[in-house]
PLY file of the C-alpha trace (Angstrom):
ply
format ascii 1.0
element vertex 263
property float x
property float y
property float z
element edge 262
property int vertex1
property int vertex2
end_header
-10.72 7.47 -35.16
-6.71 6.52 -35.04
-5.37 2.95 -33.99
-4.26 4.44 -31.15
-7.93 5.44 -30.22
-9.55 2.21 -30.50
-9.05 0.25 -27.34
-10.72 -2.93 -25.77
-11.11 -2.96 -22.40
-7.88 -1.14 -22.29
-5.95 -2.67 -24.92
-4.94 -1.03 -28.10
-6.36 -2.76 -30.98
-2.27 -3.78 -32.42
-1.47 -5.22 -28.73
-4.92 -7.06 -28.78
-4.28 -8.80 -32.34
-1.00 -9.61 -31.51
-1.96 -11.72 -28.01
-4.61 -13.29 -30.16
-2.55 -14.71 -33.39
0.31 -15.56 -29.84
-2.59 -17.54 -28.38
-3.72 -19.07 -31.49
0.50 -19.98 -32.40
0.45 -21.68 -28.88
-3.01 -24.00 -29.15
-1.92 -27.37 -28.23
1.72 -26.40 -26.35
1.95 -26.88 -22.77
1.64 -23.93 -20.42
1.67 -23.21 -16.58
0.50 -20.02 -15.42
0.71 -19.40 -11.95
-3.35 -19.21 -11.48
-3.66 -18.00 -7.57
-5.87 -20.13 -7.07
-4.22 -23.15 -7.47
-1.36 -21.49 -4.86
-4.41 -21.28 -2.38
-4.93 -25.12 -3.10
-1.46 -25.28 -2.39
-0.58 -23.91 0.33
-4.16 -25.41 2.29
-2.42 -28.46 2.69
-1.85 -32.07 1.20
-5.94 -32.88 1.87
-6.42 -30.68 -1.11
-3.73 -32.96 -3.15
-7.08 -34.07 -5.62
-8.26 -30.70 -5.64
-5.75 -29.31 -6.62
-5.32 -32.03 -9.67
-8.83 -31.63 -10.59
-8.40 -27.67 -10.60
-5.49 -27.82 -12.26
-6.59 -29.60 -15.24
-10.08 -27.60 -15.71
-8.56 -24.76 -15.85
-5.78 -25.51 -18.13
-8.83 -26.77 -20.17
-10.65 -23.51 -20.02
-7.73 -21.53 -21.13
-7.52 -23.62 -24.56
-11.05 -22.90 -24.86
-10.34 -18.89 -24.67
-7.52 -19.51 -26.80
-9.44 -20.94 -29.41
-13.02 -18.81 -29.12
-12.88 -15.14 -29.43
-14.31 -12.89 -26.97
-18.34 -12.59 -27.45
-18.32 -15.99 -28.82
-18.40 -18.03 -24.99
-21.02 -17.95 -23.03
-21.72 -19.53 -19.14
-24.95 -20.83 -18.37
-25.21 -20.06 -14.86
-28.35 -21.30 -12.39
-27.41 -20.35 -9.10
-26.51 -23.79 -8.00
-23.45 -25.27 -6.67
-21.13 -26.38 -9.76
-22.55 -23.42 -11.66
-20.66 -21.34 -9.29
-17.71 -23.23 -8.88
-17.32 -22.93 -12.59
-18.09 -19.19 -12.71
-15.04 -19.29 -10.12
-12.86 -21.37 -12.61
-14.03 -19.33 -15.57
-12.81 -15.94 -13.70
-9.62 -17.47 -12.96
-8.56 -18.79 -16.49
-9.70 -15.19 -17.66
-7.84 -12.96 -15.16
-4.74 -14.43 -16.72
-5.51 -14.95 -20.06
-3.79 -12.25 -22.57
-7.21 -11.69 -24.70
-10.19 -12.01 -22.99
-12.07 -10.82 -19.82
-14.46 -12.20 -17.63
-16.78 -9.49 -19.04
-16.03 -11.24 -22.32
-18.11 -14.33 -20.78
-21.89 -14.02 -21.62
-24.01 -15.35 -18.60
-27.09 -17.23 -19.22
-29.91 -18.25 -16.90
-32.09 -20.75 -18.07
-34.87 -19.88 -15.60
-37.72 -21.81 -15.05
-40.13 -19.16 -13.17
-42.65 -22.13 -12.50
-40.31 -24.11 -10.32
-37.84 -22.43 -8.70
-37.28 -21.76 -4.74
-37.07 -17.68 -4.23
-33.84 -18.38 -2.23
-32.27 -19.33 -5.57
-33.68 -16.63 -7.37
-32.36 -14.00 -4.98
-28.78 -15.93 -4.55
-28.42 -15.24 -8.63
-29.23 -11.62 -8.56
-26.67 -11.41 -6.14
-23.98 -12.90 -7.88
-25.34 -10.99 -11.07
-24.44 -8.00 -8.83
-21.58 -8.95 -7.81
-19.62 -10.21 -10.79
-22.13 -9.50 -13.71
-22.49 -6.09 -13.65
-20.43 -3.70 -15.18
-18.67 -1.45 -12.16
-17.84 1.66 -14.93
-18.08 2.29 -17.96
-22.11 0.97 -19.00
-24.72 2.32 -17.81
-28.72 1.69 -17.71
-31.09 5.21 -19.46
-31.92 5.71 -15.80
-27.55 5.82 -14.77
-27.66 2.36 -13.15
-24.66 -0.16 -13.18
-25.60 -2.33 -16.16
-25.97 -5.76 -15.29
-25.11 -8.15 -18.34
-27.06 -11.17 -17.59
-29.46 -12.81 -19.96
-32.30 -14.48 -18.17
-34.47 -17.00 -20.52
-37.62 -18.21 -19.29
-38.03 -21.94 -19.78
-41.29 -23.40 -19.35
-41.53 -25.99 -21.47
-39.09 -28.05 -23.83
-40.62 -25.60 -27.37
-38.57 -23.05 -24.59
-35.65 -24.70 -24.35
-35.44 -25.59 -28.01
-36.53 -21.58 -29.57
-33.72 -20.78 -26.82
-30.93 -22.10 -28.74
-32.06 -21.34 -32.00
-32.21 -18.16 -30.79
-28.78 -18.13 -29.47
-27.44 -19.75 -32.67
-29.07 -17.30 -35.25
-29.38 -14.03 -33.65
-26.23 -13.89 -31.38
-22.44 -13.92 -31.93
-22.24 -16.99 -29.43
-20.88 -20.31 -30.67
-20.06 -22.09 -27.19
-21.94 -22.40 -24.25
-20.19 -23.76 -20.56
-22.21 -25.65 -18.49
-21.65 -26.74 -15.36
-22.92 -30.10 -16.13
-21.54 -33.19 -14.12
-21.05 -36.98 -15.06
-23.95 -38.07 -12.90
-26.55 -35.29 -13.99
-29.77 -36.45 -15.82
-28.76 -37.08 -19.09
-25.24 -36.60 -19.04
-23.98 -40.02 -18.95
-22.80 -39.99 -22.54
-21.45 -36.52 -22.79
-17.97 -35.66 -24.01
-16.11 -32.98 -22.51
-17.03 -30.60 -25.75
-19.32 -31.20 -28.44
-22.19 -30.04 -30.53
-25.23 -29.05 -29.15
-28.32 -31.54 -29.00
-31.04 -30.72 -27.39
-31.15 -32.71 -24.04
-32.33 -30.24 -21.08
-29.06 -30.39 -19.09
-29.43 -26.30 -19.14
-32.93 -26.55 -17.35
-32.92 -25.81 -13.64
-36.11 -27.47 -13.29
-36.72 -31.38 -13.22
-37.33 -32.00 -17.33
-35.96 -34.95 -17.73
-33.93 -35.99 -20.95
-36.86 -38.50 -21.90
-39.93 -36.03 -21.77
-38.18 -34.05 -24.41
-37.00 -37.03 -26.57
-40.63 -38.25 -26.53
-41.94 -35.35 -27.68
-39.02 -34.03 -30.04
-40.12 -38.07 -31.99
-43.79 -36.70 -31.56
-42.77 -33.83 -33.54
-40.84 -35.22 -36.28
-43.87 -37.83 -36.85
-46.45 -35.00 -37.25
-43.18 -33.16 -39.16
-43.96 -29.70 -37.20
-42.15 -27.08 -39.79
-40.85 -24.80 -36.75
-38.96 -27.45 -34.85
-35.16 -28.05 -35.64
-34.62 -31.50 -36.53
-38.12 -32.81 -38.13
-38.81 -34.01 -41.31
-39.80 -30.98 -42.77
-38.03 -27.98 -40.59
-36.31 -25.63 -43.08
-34.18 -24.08 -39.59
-31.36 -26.51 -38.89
-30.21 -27.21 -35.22
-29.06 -24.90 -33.07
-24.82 -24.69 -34.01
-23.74 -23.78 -30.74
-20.82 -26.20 -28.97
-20.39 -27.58 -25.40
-18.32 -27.66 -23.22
-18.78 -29.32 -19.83
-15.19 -28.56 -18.15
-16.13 -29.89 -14.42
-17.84 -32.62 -16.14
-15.51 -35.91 -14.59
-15.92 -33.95 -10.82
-17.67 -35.60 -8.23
-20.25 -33.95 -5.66
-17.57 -34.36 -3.05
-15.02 -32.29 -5.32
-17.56 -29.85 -5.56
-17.50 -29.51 -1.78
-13.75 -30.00 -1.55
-13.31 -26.94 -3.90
-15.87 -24.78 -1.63
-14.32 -25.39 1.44
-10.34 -25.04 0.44
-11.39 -21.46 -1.20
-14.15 -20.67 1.00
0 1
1 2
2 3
3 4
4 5
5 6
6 7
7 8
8 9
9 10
10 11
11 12
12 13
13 14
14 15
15 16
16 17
17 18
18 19
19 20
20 21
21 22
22 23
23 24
24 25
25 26
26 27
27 28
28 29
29 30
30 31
31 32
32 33
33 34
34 35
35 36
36 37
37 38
38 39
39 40
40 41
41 42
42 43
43 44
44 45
45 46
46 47
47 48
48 49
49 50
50 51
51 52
52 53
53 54
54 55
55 56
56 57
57 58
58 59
59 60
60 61
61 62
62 63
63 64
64 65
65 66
66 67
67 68
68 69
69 70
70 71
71 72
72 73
73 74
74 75
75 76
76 77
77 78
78 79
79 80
80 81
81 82
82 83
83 84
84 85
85 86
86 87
87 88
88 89
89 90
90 91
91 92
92 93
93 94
94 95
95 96
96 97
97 98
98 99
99 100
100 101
101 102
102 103
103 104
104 105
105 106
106 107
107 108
108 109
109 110
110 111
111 112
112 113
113 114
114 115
115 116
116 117
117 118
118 119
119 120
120 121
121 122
122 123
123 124
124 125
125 126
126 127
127 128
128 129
129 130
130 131
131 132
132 133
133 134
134 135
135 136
136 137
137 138
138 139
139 140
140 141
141 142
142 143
143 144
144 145
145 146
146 147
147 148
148 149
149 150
150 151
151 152
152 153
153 154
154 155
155 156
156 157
157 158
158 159
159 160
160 161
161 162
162 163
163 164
164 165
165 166
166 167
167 168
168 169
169 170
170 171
171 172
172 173
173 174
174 175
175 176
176 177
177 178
178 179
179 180
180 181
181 182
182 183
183 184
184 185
185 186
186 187
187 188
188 189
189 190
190 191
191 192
192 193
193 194
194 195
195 196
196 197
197 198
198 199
199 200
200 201
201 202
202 203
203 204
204 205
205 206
206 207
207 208
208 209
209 210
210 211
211 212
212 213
213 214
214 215
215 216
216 217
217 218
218 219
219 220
220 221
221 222
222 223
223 224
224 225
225 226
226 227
227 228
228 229
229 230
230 231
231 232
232 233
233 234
234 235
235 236
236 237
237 238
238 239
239 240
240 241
241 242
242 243
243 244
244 245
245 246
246 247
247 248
248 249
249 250
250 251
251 252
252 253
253 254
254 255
255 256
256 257
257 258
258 259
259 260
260 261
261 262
C-alpha cells in the first residue's frame, strides 16, 4: 500500500504527521479558534458573560490536552448525567476544530452500575450512544449494523472499579481518562485539574463513597491480597492512566447556565 493510500479518517498519513509535530511545536502558545460555540454564548447575550468565561477556558484546556495525547490514547467516561454531557458537548467542540483528532478519536466509557441505576438513565445513554457514538459509515456490526463504539463496564463493587483500570492501563492504548467530575463531588475536594490516577470512585454512577473503598483498599494491604494494585505484596502496579477533570472549578448553576444558552 502507497502513502498516498493510507488515510485516517480522511487524511493522508504526510498531512496527518505534519498537524501533529505543528500541534506538538505550538504546546504552551496562546491560540483562539473561533469554536461556534462560544459565538452562540456570544451572541445570547451579556447573562451568559460567565459562561462564556468558563467555556472559554475548558475548552482551550481540552485542546492542549489533544495536542499533547494522540488519538486512541483519550478516553471520556460518560454516565448519562448532566456534566457528563456537557463535557461530551465541550469534548466535540475542541475536536471539530482540532487539526489531528476526531471526536471518534474519543473512547467513551460507562462505568455502569446495573444494581443501581434508574432505567430512564440507562435508556438516555443508549441514546446518546446512538446519536454521537456510533459510527454513521464506514464500521459495521457481522449482522451490517451501525457500530456503536461505547465500552460499558459493569461496576458492582470497588474489586470492579479497581480490575477496571488495570484493565484499561494494561490491555488498552488509553493513557487519559476525562471525567466530568466537579469540585463538590464525593471525593473530589482535593483533585487537581489533571493527575494520576488513584483509585477513589469518582467514575462510579452509583453512591460508593470515597471511604468504603479506602477502608477496604487498607483491609487489603493488611491481609497483603497479591491481586490488588497497591498492597504489600501485589506484583501489578497501579493503574497508569491520567486525569483530567476539565469542568472541574464549574458550579451546578454553570452546568445549568451552559444547558440553557445552547439548549
Amino acid at each position: 500500500m502507497s502513502e498516498a493510500e493510507l488515510t485516517m479518517h480522511g487524511v493522508s498519513t504526510t498531512e496527518w504527521l505534519d498537524n501533529r509535530t505543528k500541534s506538538a511545536k505550538g504546546i504552551g502558545k496562546f491560540e483562539e479558534k473561533h469554536w461556534p460555540m462560544l459565538e452562540k454564548l456570544a451572541s445570547s447575550g451579556p447573562g451568559n458573560a460567565n459562561t462564556f468565561k468558563k467555556v472559554r477556558y475548558t475548552l482551550r484546556q481540552i485542546d492542549r490536552i489533544l495536542d499533547v495525547f494522540e488519538p486512541g490514547q483519550l478516553a471520556l467516561s460518560f454516565n448519562g448525567g448532566k456534566d457528563s454531557t456537557v463535557l461530551m458537548h465541550l469534548i466535540k467542540e475542541a475536536c471539530d476544530l482540532h487539526p489531528t483528532h476526531s471526536f471518534t478519536h474519543i473512547q467513551p466509557i460507562w462505568f455502569q452500575n446495573p444494581d443501581n441505576e434508574f432505567p430512564e438513565m440507562q435508556q438516555y445513554v443508549r441514546q446518546v450512544a446512538d446519536e454521537y457514538f456510533t459510527y454513521d459509515r464506514g464500521l459495521k456490526t457481522v449482522t451490517d449494523e451501525k457500530l456503536n463504539r461505547l465500552w460499558t463496564m459493569h461496576i458492582t463493587n470497588p474489586r470492579d472499579f479497581i480490575d477496571a483500570l488495570v484493565y484499561l492501563s494494561s490491555s488498552t492504548g488509553l493513557r487519559c481518562i476525562i471525567m466530568g467530575s466537579r469540585r463538590t463531588d464525593p471525593g473530589c475536594r482535593d483533585l487537581s485539574g489533571i493527575q494520576l490516577m488513584d483509585l477513589a470512585p469518582i467514575f462510579l454512577s452509583s453512591t460508593l463513597t470515597r471511604l468504603k473503598l479506602e477502608t477496604r483498599l487498607n483491609m487489603l494491604k493488611l491481609e497483603g491480597d497479591p491481586g490488588i494494585p497497591g498492597t504489600w505484596s501485589s506484583s501489578i502496579k497501579e493503574p497508569s492512566l491520567m486525569r483530567f477533570s476539565p469542568i472541574l472549578e464549574w458550579s451546578y448553576r454553570d452546568i445549568w447556565d451552559f444547558i440553557q444558552a445552547l439548549e
